[in-house]
MMTF fields as JSON, N, C-alpha, C and O atoms, coordinates in Angstrom:
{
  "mmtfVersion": "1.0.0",
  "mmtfProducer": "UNKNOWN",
  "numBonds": 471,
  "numAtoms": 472,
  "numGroups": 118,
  "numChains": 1,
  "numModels": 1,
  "chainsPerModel": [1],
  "groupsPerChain": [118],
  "chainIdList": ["A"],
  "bondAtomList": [4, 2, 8, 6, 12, 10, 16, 14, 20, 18, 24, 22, 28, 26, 32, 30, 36, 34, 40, 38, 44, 42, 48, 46, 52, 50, 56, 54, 60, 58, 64, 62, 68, 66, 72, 70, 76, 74, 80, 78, 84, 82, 88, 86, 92, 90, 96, 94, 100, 98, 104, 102, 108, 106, 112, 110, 116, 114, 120, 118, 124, 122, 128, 126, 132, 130, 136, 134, 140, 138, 144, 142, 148, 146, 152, 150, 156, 154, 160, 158, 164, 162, 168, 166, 172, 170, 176, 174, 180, 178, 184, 182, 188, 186, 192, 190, 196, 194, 200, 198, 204, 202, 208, 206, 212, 210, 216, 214, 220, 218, 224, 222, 228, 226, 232, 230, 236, 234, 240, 238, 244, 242, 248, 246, 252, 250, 256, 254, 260, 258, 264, 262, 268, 266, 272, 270, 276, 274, 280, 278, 284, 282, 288, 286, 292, 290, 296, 294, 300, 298, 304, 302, 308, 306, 312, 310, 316, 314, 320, 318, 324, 322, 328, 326, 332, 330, 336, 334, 340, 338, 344, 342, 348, 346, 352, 350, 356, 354, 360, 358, 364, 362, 368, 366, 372, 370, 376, 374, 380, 378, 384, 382, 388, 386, 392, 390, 396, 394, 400, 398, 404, 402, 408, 406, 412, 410, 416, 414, 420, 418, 424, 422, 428, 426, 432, 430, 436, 434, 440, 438, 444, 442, 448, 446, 452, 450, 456, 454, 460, 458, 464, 462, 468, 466],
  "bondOrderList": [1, 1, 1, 1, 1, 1, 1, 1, 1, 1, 1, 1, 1, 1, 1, 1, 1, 1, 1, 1, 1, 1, 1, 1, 1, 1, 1, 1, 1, 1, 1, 1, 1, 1, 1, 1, 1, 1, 1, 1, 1, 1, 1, 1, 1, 1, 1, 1, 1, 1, 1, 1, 1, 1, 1, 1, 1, 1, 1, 1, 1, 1, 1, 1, 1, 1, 1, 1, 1, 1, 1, 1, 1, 1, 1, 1, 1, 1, 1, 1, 1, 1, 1, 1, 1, 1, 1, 1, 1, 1, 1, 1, 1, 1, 1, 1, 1, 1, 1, 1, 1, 1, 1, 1, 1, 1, 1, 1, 1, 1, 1, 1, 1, 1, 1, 1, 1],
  "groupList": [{"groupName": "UNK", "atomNameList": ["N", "CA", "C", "O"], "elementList": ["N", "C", "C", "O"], "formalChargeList": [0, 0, 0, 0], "bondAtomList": [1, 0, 2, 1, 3, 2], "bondOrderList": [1, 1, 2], "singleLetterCode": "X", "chemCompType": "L-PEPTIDE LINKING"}],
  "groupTypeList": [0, 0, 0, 0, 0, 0, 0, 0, 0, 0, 0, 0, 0, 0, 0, 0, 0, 0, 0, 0, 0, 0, 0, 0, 0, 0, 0, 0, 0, 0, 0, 0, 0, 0, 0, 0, 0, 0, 0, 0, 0, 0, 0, 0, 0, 0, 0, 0, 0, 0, 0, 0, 0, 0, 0, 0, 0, 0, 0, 0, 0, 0, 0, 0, 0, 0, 0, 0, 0, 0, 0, 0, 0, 0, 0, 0, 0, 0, 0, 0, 0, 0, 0, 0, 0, 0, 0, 0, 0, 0, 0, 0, 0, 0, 0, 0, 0, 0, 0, 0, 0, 0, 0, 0, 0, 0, 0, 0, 0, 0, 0, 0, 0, 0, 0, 0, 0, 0],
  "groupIdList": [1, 2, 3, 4, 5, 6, 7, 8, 9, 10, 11, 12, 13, 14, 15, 16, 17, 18, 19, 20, 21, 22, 23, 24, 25, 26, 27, 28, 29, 30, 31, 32, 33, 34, 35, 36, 37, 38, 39, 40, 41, 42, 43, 44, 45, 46, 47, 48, 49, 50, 51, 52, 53, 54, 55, 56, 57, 58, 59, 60, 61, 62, 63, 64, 65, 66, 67, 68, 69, 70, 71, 72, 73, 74, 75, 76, 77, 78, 79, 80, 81, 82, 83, 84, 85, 86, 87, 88, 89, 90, 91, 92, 93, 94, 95, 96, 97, 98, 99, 100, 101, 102, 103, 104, 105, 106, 107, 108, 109, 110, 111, 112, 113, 114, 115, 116, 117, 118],
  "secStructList": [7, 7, 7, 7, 7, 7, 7, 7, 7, 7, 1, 1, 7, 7, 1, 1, 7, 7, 7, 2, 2, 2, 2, 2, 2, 2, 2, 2, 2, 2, 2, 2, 2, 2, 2, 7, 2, 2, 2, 2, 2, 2, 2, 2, 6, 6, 6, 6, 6, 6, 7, 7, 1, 7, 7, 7, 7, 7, 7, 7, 7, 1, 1, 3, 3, 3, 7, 7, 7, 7, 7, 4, 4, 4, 1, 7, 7, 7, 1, 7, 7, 7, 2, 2, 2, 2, 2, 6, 7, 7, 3, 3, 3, 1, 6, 6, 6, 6, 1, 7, 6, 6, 1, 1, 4, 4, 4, 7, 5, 7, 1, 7, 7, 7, 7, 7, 7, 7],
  "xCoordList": [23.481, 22.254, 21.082, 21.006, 20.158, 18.917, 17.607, 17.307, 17.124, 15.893, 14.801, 14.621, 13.727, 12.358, 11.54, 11.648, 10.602, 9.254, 7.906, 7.565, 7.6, 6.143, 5.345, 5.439, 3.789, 2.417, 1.796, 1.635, 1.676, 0.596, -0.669, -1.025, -1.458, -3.106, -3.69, -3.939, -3.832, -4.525, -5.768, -6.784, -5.749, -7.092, -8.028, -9.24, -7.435, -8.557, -7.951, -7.511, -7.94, -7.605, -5.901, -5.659, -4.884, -3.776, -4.231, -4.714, -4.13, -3.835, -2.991, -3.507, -2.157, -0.827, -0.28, -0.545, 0.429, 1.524, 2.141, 2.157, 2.526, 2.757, 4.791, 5.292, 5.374, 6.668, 7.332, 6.976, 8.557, 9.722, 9.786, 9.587, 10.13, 9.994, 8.851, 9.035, 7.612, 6.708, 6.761, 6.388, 7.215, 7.134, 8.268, 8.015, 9.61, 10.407, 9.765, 9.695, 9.331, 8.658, 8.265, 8.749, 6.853, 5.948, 6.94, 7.112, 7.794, 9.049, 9.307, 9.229, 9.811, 10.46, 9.29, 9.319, 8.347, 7.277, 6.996, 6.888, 6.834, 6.469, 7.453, 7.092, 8.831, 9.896, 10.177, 10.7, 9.637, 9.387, 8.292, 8.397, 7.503, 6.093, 6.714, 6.803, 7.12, 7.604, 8.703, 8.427, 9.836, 10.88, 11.439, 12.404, 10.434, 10.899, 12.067, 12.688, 12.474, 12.789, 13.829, 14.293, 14.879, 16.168, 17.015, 18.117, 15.896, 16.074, 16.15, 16.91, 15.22, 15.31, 16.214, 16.686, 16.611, 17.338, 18.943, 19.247, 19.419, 20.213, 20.019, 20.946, 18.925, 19.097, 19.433, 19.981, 19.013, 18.912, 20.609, 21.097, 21.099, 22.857, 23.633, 24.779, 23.175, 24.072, 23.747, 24.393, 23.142, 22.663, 23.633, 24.451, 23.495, 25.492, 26.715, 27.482, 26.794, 28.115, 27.971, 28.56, 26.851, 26.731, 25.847, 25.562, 25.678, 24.991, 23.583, 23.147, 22.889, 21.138, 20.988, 21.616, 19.766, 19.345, 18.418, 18.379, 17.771, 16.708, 16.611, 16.565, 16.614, 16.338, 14.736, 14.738, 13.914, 12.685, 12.367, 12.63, 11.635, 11.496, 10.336, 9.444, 9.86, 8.291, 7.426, 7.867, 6.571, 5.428, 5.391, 5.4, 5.352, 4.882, 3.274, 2.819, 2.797, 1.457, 2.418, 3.642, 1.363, 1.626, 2.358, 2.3, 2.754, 3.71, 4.826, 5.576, 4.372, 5.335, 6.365, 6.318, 7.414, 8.354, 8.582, 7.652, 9.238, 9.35, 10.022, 10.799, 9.661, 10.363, 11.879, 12.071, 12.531, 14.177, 14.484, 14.443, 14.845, 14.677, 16.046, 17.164, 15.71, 16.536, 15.513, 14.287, 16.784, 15.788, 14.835, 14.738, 14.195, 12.993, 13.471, 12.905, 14.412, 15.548, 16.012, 16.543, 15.927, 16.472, 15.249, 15.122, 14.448, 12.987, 12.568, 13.082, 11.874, 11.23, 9.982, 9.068, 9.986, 8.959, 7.983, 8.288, 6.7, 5.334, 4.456, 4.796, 3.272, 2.823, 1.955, 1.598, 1.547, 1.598, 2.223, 3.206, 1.884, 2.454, 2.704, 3.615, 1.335, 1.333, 2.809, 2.646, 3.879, 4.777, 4.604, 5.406, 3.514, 3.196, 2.666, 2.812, 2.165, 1.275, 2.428, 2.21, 3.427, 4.275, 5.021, 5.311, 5.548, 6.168, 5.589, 6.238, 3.784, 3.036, 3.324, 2.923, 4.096, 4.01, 4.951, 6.038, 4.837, 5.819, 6.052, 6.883, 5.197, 5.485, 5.33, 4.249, 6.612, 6.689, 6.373, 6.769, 5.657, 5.156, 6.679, 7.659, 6.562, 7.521, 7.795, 8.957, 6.919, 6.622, 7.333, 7.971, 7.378, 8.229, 9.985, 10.605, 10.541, 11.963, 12.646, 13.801, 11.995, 12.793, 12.673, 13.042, 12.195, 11.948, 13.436, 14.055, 13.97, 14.814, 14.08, 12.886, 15.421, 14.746, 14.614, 14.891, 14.238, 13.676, 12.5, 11.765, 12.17, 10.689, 9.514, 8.298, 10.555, 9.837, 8.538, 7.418, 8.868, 8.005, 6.664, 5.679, 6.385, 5.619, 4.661, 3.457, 5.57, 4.575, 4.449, 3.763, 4.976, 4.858, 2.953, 2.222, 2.885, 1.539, 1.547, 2.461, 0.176, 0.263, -0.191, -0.788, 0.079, 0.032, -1.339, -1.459, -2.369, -4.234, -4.384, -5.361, -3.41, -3.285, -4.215, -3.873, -5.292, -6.092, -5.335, -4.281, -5.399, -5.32, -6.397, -7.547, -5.329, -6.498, -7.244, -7.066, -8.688, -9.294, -8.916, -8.17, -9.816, -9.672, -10.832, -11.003],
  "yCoordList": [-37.243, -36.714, -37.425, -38.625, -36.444, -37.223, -37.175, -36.235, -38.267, -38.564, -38.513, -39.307, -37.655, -37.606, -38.146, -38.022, -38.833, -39.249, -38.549, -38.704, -37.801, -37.137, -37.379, -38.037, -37.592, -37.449, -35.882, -34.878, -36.288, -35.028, -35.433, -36.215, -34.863, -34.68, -33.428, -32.378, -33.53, -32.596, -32.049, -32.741, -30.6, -30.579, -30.228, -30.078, -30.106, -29.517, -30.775, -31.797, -30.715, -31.475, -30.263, -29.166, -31.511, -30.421, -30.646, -31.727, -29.434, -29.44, -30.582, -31.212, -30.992, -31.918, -32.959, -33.12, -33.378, -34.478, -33.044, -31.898, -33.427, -32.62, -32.831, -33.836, -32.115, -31.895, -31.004, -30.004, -31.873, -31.114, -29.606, -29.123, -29.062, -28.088, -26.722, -25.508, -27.594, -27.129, -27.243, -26.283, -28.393, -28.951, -27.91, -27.511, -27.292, -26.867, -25.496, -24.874, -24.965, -23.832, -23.655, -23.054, -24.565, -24.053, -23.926, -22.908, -25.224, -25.314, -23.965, -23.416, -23.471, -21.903, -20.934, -20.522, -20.892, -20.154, -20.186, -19.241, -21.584, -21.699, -21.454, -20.947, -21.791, -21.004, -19.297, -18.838, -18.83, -17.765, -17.137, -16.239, -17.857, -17.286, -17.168, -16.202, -18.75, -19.383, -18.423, -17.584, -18.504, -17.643, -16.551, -16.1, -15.799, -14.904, -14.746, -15.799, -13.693, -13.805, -13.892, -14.814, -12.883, -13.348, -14.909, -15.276, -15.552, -16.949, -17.752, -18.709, -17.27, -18.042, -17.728, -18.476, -16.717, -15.795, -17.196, -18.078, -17.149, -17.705, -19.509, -20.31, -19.732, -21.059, -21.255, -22.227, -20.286, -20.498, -20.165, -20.295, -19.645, -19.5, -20.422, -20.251, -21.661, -22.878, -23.36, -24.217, -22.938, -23.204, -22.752, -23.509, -21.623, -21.522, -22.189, -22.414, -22.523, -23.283, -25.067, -26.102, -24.664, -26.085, -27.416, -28.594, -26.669, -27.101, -26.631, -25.784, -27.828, -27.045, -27.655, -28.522, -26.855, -26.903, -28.363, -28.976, -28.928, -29.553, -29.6, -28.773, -31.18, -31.275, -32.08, -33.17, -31.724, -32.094, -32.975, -32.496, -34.618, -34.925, -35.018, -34.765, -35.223, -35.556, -36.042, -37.029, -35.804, -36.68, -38.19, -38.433, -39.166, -40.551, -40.831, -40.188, -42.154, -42.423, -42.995, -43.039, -43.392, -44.306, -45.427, -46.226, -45.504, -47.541, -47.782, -48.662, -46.375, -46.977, -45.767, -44.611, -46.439, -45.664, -45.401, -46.004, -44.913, -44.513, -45.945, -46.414, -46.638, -48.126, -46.984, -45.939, -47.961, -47.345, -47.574, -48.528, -46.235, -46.083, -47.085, -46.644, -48.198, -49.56, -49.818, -49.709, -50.369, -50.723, -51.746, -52.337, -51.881, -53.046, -54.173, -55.046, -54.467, -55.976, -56.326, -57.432, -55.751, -56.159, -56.843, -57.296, -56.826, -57.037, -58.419, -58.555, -59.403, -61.017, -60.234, -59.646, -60.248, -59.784, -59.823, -60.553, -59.425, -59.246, -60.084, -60.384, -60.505, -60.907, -59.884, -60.297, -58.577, -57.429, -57.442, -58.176, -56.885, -57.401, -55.549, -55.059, -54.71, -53.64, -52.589, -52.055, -52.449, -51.901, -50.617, -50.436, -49.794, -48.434, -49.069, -48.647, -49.972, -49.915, -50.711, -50.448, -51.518, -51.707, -50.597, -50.59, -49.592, -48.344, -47.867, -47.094, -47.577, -46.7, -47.669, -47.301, -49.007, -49.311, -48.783, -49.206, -47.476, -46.363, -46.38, -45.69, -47.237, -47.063, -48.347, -48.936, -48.914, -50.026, -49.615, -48.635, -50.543, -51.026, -51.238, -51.781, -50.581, -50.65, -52.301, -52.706, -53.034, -54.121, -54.946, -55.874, -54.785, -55.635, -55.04, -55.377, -54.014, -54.24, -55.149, -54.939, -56.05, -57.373, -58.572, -59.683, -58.496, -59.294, -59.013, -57.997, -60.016, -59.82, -59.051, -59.091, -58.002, -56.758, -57.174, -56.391, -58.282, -58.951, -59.039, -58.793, -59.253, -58.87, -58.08, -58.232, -56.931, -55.64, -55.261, -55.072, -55.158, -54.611, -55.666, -54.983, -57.004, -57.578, -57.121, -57.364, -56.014, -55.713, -54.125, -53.511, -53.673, -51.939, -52.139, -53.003, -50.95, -49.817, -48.894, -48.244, -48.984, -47.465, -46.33, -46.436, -45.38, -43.933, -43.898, -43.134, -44.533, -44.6, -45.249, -45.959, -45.035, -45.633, -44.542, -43.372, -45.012, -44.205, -43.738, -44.374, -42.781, -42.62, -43.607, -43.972, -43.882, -44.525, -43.965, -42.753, -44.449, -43.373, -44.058, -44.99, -43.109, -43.157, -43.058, -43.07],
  "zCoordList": [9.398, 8.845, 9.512, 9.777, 9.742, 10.472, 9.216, 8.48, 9.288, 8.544, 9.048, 9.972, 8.695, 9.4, 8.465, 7.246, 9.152, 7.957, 9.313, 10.486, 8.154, 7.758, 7.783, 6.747, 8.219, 7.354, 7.487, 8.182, 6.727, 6.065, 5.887, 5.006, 6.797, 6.741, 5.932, 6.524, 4.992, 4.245, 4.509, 4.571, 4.701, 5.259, 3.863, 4.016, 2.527, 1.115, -0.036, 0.491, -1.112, -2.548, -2.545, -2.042, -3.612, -4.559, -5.592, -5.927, -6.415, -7.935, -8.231, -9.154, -7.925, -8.615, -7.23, -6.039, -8.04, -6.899, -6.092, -6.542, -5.044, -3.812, -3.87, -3.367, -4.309, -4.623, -3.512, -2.889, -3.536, -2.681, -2.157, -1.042, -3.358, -3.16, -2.845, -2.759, -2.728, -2.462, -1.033, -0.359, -0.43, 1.112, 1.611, 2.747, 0.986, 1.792, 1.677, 2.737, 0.694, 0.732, 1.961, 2.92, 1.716, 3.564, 4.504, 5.175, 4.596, 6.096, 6.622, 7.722, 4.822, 5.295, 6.392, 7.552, 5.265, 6.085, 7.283, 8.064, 7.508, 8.721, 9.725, 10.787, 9.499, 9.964, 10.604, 11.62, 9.617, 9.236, 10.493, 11.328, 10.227, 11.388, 13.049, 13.807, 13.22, 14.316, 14.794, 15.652, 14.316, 14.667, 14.523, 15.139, 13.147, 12.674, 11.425, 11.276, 10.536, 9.682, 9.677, 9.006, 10.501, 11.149, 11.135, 10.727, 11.788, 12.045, 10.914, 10.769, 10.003, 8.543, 7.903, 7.047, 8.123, 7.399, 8.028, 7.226, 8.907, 9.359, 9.068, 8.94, 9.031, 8.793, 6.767, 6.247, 6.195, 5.038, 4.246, 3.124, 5.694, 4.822, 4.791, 4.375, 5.239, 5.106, 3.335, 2.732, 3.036, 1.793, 0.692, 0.169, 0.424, -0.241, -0.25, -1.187, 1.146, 1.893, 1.533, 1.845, 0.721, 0.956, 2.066, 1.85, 3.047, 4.366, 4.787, 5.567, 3.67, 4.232, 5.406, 6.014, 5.654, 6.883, 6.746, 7.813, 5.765, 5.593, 3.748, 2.838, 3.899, 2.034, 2.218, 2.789, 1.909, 1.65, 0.209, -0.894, 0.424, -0.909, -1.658, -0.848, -2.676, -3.004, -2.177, -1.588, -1.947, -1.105, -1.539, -2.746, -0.68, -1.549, -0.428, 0.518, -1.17, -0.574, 0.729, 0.855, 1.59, 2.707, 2.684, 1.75, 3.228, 2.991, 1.57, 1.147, 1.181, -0.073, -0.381, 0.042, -1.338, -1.298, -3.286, -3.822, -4.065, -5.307, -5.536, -4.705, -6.764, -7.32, -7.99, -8.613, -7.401, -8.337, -9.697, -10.474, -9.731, -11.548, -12.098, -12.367, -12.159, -13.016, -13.947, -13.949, -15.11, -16.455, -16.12, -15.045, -17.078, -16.54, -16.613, -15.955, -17.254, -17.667, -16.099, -16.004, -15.153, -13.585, -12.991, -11.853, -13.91, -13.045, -13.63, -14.741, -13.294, -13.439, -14.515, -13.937, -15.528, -16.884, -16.236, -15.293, -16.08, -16.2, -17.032, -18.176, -16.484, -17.582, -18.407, -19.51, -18.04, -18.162, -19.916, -20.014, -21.009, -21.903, -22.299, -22.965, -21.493, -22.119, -21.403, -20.306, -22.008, -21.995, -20.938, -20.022, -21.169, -20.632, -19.04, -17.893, -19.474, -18.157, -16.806, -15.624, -17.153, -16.268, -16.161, -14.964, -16.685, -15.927, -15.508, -14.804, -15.276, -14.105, -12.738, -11.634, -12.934, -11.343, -11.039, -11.434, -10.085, -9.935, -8.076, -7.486, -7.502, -6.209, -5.489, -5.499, -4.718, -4.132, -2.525, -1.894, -2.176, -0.698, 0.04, -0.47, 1.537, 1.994, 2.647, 2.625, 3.104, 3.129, 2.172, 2.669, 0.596, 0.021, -0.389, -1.398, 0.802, 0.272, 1.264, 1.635, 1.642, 2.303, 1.043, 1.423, -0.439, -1.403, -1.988, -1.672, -2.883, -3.964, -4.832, -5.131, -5.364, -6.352, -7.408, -8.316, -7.71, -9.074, -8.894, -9.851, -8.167, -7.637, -7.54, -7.656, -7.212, -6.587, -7.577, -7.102, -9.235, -10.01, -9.745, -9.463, -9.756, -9.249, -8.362, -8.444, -6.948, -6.146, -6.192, -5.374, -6.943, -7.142, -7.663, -8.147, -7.249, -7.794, -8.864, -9.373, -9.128, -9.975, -9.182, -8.11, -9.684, -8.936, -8.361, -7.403, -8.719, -8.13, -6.899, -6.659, -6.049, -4.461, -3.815, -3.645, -3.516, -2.507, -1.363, -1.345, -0.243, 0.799, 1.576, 1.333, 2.759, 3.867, 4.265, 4.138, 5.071, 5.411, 7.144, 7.444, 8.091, 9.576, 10.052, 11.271]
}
């Protein structure tokens, strides 16, 4: 299996977090434009069999990747006392998965990660 990583330059605002299946959507389309329908048509029958062509996942920000859904008991406590507000740190920096995963929640984010600008 081959792994591609993405950016996406947005050229307007989304309504929402930018989801999978929204990303394979376009793929198709754009598939679609590019090669014609035939072609999609053929790439999209591995899909029954079991054999997609392409699994597309949520968008994440830059540098970071989704914190793994482990109870919070795997994690070094917070001093964070407010319960809610340590599960919005929902996205770890790719930078810290060379840390012990006792750690990680320490350096996760909450979802209000700006984009960089250029």
């Amino acid at each position: 299996m081959d792994c591609l990583h993405l950016t996406l330059r947005p050229r307007s605002a989304f309504g929402g977090p930018i989801k999978g299946d929204t990303l394979f959507g376009q793929l198709c389309w754009a598939a679609r434009h590019r090669w014609g329908e035939r072609r999609l048509d053929e790439l999209l029958d591995g899909y029954t069999q079991g054999r997609p062509f392409a699994v597309c996942s949520d968008a994440f920000p830059a540098g970071h990747l989704p914190r793994p859904a482990l109870p919070l008991h795997c994690f070094k406590p917070l001093a964070e006392t407010d319960r809610k507000a340590v599960k919005r740190r929902r996205w770890l920096p790719v930078s810290a998965l060379d840390k012990p995963v006792a750690d990680w929640l320490t350096h996760c984010r909450t979802p209000d990660i700006r984009p960089l600008t250029r």
